[in-house]
C-alpha positions in Angstrom: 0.0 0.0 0.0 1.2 3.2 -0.9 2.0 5.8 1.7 -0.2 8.8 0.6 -3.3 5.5 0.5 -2.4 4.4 4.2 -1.8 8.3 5.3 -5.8 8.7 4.1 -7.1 6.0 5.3 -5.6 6.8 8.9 -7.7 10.1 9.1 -11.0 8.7 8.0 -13.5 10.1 9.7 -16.9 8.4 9.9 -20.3 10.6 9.9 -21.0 9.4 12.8 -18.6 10.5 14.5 -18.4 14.0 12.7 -21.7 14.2 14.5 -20.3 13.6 17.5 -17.5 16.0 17.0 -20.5 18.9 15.9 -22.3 18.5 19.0 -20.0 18.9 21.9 -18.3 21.8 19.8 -21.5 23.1 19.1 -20.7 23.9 15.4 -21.8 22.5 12.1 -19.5 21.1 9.8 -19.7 22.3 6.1 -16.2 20.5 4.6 -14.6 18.6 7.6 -11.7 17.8 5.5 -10.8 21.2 4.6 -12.0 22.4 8.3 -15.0 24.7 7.2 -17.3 25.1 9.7 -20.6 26.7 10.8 -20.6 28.7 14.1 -23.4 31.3 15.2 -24.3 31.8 11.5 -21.0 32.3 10.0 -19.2 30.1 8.0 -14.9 30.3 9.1 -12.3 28.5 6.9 -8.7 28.2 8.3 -6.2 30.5 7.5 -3.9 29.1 4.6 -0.7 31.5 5.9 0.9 34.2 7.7 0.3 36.4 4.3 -3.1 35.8 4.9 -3.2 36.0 8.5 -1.6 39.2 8.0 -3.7 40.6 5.3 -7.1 39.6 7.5 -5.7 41.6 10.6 -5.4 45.0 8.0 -8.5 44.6 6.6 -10.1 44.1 10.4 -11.6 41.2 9.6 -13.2 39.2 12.6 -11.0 36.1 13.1 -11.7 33.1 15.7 -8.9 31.7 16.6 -8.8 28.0 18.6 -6.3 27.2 21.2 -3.1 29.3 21.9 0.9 29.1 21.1 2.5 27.5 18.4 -0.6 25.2 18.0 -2.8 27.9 17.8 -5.5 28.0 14.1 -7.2 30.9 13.4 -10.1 31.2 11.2 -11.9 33.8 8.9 -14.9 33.9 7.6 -15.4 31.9 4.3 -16.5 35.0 2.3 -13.6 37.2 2.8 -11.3 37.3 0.1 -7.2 38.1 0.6 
């Protein structure tokens, strides 16, 4: 088996357990692969890079950012455009 083959197959999610996942973060999953999400009526995407980041934080756009440090992900909404 092929690496990229057993690489996706290790992170396969079932539905069921996407559900499980939306309900005790209390969001609704549009794309979990790509980590879109629904959260009190906006859509967030992740951030692709620090050009971006940067670019978001000029243009004042609202950003939701999940956990802190090096680990941290911050989000914008799906409609904004870099």
């Amino acid at each position: 088996m092929s690496k990229k083959k057993k690489r996706k197959q290790q992170y396969s999610v079932s539905p069921e357990e996407i559900r499980l996942i939306e309900k005790d973060l209390g969001v609704e999953f549009i794309d979990f692969y790509k980590g879109i999400f629904k959260s009190n009526g906006i859509v967030w995407k992740p951030v692709k890079n620090g050009i971006e980041l940067l670019c978001a934080a000029w243009d004042n756009v609202p950003m939701l950012q999940i956990s802190s440090g090096r680990s941290a992900c911050q989000f914008v909404p799906l409609e904004w455009k870099p």
